[in-house]
Structure formats: C-alpha cells, structure tokens
N, C-alpha and C positions, 0 to 999 in steps of 0.2 A: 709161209714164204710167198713172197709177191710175187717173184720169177720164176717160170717153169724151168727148169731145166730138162733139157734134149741131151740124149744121148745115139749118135749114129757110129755102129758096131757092125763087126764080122762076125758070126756065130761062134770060128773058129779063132778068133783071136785070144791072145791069152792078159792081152796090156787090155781088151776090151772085156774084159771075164773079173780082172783085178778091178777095171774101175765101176762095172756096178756092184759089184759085193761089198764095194766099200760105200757107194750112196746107200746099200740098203742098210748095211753093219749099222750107220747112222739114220736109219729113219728118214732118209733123202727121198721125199718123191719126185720121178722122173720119170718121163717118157724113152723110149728105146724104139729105135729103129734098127733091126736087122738089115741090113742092106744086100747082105747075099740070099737074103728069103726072098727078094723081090725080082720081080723080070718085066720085060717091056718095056712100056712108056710111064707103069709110076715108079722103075728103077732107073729108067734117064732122069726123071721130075727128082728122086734124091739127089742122083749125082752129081746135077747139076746144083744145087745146095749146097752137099756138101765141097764142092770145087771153087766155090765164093769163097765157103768156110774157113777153105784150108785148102790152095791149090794144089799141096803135096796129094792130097787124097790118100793120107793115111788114119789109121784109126785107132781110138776111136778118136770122133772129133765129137767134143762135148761143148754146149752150148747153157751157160748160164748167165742171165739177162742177156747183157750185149758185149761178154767177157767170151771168148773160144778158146778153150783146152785143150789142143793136140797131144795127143800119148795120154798115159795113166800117169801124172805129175801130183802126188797128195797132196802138197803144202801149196800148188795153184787150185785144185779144188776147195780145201779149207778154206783158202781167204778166198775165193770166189763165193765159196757158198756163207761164210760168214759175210760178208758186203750186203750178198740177197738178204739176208734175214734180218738186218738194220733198217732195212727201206719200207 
C-alpha cells in the first residue's frame, strides 16, 4: 500500500479498539497514536494535528492518504483503504 495510514486513539475508547482490530483482522498496516499516553508539548504538537484533522476532536481520527475518518465507519475504511491499494 502506498499510503500510510494513521490512526489517532484513546486507549480507553471502544469506537477506537473496534477500528484497529479491524485494520489488523485485515492485515492493515498502520501507525497508532495514543494520545492520552502523551503529555506536554508532544501532546499539544498532536492535538494540534489532530484539531486540523477533525476540529470536533473526537476519536478516533483516522488518516488514510489524504481521506480522514472520524468514528469507526467500516464501509469508509473499506473504500478508503481499497482507493490506497489502486495507487
């Protein structure tokens, strides 16, 4: 796959637990950001990213190419993730 996908998560979240279990179900590889594992100035430096992202600043916000996926949505992962694997 040519685009990485990003995933920024709560530890505690349960829509953020669904959506990588399902990148992994499928052999998705992806990067993951815990965001409540972090403090300081490189938990401002996400939030500030993820607030571009998704001003709601809910999670998880999933990033694949230049497509963003708010909430655990399968059928916009599917065709997000099928789009990346065409390119």
């Amino acid at each position: 796959m040519s685009a990485d996908i990003k995933v920024y998560a709560l530890s505690t979240c349960v829509h953020c637990k669904h959506a990588k279990e399902y990148l992994e179900e499928h052999k998705i590889p992806f990067d993951c950001v815990h965001v409540d594992f972090l403090s300081g100035e490189e938990r401002a430096k996400i939030m500030d990213i993820v607030r571009k992202l998704n001003p709601a600043l809910s999670f998880p916000t999933i990033v694949i190419g230049d497509k963003v996926i708010v909430g655990f949505r399968r059928d916009e992962l599917e065709q997000a993730v099928s789009e990346c694997e065409k390119r």
